[in-house]
Backbone bond lengths (Angstrom), bond angles and torsions (degrees), N, CA, C in turn:
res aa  C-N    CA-C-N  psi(-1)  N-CA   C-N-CA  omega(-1)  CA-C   N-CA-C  phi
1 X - - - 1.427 - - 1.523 108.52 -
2 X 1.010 121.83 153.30 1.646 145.26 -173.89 1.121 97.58 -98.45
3 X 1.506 139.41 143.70 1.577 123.62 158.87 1.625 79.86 -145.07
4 X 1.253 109.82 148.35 1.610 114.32 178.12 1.747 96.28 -119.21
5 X 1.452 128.70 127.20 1.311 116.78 -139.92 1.821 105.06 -142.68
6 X 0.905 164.78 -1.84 1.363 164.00 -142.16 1.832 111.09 -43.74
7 X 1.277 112.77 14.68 1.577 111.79 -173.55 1.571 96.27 -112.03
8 X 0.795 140.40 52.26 1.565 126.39 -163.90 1.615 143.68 -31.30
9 X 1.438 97.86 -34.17 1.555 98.92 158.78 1.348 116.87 -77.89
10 X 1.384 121.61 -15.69 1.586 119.63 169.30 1.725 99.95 -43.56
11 X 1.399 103.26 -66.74 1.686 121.05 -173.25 1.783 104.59 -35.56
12 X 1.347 102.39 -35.58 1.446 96.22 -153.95 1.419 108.51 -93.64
13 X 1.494 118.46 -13.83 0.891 109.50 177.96 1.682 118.54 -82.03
14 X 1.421 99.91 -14.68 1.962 98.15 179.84 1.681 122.97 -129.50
15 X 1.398 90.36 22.51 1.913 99.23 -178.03 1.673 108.09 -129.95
16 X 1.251 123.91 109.77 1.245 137.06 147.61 1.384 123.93 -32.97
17 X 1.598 124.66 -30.39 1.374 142.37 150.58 1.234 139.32 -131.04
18 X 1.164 117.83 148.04 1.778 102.06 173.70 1.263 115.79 -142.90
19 X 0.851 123.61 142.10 1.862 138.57 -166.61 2.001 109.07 -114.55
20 X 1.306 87.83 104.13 1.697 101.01 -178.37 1.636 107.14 -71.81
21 X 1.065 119.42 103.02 2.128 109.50 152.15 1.592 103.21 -82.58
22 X 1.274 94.81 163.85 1.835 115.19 177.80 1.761 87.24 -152.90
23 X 1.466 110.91 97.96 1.864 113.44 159.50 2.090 83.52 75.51
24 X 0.936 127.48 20.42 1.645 106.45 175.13 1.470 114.76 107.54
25 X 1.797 94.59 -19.78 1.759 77.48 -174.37 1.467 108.13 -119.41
26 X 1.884 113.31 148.92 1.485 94.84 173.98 1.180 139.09 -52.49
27 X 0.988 134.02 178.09 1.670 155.00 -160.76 1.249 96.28 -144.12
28 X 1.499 116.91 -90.96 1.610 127.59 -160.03 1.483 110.89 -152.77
29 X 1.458 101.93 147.65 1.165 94.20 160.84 1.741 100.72 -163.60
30 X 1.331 90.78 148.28 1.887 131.19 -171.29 1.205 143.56 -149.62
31 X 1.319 114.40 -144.48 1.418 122.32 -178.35 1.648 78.36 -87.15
32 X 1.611 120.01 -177.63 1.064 137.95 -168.25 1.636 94.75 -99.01
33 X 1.366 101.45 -46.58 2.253 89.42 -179.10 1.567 100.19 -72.28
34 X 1.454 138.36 -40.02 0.808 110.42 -172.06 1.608 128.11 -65.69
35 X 1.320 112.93 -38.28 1.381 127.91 154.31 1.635 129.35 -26.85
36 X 1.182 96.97 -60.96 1.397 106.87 -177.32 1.796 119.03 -58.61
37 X 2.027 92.07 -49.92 1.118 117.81 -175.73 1.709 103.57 -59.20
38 X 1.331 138.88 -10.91 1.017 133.24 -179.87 1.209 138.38 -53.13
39 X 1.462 142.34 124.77 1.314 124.44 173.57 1.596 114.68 -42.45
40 X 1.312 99.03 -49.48 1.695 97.38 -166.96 1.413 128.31 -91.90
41 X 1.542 107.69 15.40 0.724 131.93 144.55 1.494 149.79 -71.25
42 X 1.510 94.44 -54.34 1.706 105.28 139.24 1.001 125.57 -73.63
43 X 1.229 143.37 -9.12 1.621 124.59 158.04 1.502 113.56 -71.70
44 X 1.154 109.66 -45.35 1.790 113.89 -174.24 1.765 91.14 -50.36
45 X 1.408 99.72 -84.80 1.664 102.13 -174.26 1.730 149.49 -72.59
46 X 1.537 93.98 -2.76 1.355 111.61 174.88 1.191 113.44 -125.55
47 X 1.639 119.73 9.69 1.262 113.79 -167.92 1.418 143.53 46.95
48 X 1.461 102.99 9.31 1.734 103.25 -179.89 1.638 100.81 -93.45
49 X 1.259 100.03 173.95 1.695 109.31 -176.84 1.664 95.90 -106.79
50 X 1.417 96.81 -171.79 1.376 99.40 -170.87 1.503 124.29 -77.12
51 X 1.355 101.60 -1.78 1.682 110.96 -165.67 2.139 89.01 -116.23
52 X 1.747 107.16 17.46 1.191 93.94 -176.95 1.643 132.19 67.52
53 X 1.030 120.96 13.26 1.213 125.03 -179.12 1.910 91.11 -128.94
54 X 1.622 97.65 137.67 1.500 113.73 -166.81 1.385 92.80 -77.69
């Protein structure tokens, strides 16, 4: 299944994996905490840096 998703705990509560694009191309993909929990993950989509500050 495809789910196109911008809420993130939505994701986490019903996917065993998840596969990040940024512009088409992968990023990552995992378990759903590890994913989320990502630095580069939150920078692409939440805009924070790695020390958490946007």
């Amino acid at each position: 299944m495809i789910w196109i998703e911008h809420i993130p705990h939505a994701l986490r509560a019903v996917s065993d994996r998840i596969l990040v694009l940024d512009f088409g191309r992968k990023v990552l993909e995992g378990p759903p905490a590890d994913v989320m929990d990502s630095a580069v993950v939150r920078e692409i989509y939440m805009g924070l840096k790695a020390d958490g500050v946007a």
